[in-house]
Structures are given as C-alpha cells and as structure tokens.
C-alpha positions in Angstrom: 1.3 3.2 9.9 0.4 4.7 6.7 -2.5 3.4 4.4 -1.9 1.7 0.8 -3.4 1.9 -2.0 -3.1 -1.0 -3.9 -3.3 -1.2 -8.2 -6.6 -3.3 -9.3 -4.2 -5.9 -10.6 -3.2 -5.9 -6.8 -6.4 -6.5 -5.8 -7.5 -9.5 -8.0 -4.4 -11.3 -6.9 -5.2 -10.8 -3.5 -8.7 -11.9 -4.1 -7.8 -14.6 -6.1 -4.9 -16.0 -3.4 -7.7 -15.8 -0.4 -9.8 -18.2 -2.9 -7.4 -20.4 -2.4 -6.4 -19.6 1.0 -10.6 -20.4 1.7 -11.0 -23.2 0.1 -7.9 -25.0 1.8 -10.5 -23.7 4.9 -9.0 -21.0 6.6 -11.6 -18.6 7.8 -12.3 -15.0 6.9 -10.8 -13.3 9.7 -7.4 -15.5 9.1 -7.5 -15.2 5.2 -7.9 -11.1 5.9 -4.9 -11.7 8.5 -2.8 -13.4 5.6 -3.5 -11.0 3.1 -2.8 -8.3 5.0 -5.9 -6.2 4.9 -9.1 -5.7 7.1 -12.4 -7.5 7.1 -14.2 -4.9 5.8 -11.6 -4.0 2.7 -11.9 -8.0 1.8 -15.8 -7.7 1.2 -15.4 -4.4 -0.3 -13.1 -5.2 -2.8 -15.0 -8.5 -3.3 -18.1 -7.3 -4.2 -16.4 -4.4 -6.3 -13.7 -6.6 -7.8 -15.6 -10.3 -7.5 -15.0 -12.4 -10.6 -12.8 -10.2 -12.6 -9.5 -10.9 -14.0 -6.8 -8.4 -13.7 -6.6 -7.3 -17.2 -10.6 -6.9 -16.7 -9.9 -4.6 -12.8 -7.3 -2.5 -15.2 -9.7 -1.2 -17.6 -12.4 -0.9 -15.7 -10.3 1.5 -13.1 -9.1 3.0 -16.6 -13.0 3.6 -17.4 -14.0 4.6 -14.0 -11.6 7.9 -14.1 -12.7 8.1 -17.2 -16.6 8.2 -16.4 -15.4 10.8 -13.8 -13.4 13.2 -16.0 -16.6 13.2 -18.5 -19.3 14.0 -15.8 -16.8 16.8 -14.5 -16.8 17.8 -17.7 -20.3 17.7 -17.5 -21.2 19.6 -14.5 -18.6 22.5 -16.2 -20.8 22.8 -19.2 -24.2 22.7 -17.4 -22.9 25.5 -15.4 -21.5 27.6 -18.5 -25.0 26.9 -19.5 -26.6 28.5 -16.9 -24.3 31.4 -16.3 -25.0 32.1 -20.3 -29.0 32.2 -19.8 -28.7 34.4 -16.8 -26.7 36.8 -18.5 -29.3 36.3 -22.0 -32.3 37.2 -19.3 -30.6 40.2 -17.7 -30.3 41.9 -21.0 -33.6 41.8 -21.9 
C-alpha cells in the first residue's frame, strides 16, 4: 500500500478529532488505529502541528517552502560568491 501525504489542514482535523477521540478515553494506540495513521506519525505531527488551527498549519507550510526556496537561494549566491573570488585571485 502506497504512502499519503496528507495537506496541513488534513492534519489539524485529524489532530483535532483524536482530541476528542482521547478525551472520550480511547487510548493512543486505538485513536492512531481510528485515524488511520501510525504511532509515531501521531506524535510527530503533534508536536509539529500541536495547537494550531488549520488556517494557522496552511501558512505556516506556505512559509516553510518558502524559508526553503530563500536558503536555496542562498546557498546559490554564496557559491557565485565564491566561484567569483577564486576567479579575482587567479588573475592576480
């Protein structure tokens, strides 16, 4: 079976609904069961996604490929950087 990525918003609602689903006192390992995800996803998204609303999980996805994009961009400069100040040292 393939793997899924799910949205943020998908996330937070699946966060949210195990709340409920925990506080009715089902236990981790059942909530995970009913959610349909692992142990270890449910306390990964938790800590990443713990306390956030879904309109809050959509913009901070939005700025995390953001924040990616910019250090690539980043990293390409440095290295233009460099390349120029190796060629500047040769010629002298």
């Amino acid at each position: 079976m393939g793997r899924k990525r799910h949205s943020a918003e998908e996330i937070v609602n699946k966060l949210r609904e195990a709340e409920v689903l925990m506080s009715q006192g089902s236990s981790v390992a059942g909530v995970c069961k009913q959610i349909g995800v692992h142990e270890q996803t449910y306390y990964k998204w938790r800590r990443e996604y713990g306390g956030l609303k879904t309109d809050q999980a959509k913009r901070f996805k939005e700025l995390e490929q953001e924040n990616g994009r910019l250090k690539k961009l980043l990293a390409e400069s440095e290295l233009d950087k460099a390349i120029l100040r190796e060629a500047a040292a040769l010629k002298r």
